[in-house]
C-alpha positions in Angstrom: -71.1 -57.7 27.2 -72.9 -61.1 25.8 -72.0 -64.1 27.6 -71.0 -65.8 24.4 -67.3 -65.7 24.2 -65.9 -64.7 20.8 -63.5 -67.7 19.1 -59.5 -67.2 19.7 -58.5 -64.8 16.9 -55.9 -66.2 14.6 -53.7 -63.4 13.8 -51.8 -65.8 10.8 -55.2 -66.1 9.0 -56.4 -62.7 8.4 -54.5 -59.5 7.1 -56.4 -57.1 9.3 -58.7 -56.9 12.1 -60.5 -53.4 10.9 -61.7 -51.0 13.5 -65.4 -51.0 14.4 -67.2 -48.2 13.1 -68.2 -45.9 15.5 -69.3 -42.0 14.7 -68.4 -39.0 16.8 -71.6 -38.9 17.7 -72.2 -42.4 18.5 -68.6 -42.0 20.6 -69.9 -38.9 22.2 -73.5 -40.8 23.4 -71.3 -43.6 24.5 -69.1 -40.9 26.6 -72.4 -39.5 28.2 -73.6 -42.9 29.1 -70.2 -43.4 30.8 -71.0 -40.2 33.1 -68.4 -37.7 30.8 -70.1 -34.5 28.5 -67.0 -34.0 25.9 -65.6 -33.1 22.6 -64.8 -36.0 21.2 -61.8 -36.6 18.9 -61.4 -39.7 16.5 -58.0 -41.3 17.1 -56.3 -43.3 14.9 -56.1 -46.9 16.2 -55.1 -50.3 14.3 -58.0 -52.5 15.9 -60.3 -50.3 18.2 -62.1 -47.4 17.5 -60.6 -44.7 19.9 -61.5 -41.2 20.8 -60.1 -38.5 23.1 -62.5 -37.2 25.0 -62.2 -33.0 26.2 -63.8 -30.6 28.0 -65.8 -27.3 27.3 -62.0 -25.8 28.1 -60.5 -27.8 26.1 -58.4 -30.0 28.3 -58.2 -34.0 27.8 -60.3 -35.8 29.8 -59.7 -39.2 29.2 -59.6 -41.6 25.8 -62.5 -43.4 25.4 -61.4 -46.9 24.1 -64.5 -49.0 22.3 -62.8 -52.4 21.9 -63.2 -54.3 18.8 -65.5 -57.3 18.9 -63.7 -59.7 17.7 -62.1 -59.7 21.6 -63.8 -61.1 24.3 -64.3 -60.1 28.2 -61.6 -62.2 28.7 -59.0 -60.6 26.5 -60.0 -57.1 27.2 -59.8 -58.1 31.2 -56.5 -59.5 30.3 -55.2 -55.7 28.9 -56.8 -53.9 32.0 -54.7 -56.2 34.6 -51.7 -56.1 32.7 -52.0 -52.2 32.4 -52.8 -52.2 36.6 -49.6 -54.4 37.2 -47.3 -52.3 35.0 -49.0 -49.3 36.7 -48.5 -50.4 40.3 -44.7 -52.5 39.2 -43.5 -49.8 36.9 -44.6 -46.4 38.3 -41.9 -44.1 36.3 -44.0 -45.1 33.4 -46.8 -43.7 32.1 -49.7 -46.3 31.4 -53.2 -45.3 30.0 -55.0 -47.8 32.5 -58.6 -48.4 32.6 -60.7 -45.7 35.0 -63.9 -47.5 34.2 -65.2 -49.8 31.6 -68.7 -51.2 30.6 -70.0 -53.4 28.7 -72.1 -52.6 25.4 -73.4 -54.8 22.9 -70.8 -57.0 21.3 -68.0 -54.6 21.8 -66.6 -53.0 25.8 -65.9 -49.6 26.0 -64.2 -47.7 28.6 -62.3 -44.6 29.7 -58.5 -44.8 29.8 -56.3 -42.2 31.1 -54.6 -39.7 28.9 -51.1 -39.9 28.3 -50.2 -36.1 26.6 -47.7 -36.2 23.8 -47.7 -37.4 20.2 -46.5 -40.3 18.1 -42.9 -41.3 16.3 -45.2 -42.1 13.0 -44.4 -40.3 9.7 -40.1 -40.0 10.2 -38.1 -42.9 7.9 -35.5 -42.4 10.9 -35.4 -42.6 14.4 -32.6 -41.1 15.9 -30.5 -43.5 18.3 -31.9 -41.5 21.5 -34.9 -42.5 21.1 -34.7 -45.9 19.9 -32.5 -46.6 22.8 -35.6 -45.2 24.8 -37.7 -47.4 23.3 -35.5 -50.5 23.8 -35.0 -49.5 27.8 -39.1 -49.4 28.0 -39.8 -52.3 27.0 -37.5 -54.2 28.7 -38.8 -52.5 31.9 -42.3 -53.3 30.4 -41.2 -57.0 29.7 -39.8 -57.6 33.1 -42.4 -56.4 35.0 -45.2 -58.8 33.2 -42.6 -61.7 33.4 -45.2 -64.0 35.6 -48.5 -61.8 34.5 -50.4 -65.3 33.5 -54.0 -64.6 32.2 -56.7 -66.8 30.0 -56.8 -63.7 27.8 -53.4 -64.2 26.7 -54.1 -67.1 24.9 -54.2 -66.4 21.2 -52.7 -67.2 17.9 -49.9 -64.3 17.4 
């Protein structure tokens, strides 16, 4: 990580915050730097570039999470606590916290756990059940980061 700190992103002022660019390849050197010999699968992602990372038998390793630079150390700290303190405060919920993280360039990447399963994308409906679902975990989310203060949390939303 540089020890220049990126200005506050303004959310309001920009449409998008595209991805960085990142390769499979380039994702794959990135994994082997981080001590993990993979597949490597591009995830979609709004913001980061993300990739799930598997083994020779196929099984998921880990995501590897290459944060966009437009965040600093200070905002990407501020994830990794929050996801520890949900973690440790919320343990009936599954969290994809940070198993190590390192500093690259202009952007951080690190290894998050993977959380199995798939996404509600691509239905016009969600059926009550799991809206309702939805609704409960993030009030359990909500609650439990109710005092989380952090200087990475300071940004124009």
């Amino acid at each position: 990580m540089t020890s220049q700190q990126p200005p506050t992103i303004d959310f309001f002022a920009r449409e998008a915050l595209p991805a960085p660019q990142v390769s499979a390849g380039e994702a794959r050197r990135i994994a082997e730097r981080l001590g993990i010999t993979a597949n490597v699968e591009p995830l979609g992602s709004q913001q980061d570039a993300n990739f799930l990372l598997r083994g020779k038998d196929g099984a998921a390793l880990a995501v590897l999470k290459i944060a966009n630079p437009a965040f600093g150390a200070s905002e990407i700290e501020a994830q990794d606590e929050a996801a520890d303190l949900l973690a440790a405060s919320r343990p009936e919920l599954r969290i994809a916290a940070a198993i190590v993280k390192t500093g690259s360039g202009p952007a951080t990447a690190r290894l998050l756990r993977h959380l199995p399963g798939g996404t509600l994308s691509g239905s016009r409906h969600l059926p009550p059940r799991s809206s309702a679902a939805m609704g409960a975990i993030a009030g359990r989310v909500s609650a439990a980061l109710r005092d989380f203060r952090h200087p990475g949390l300071d940004r124009e939303l």
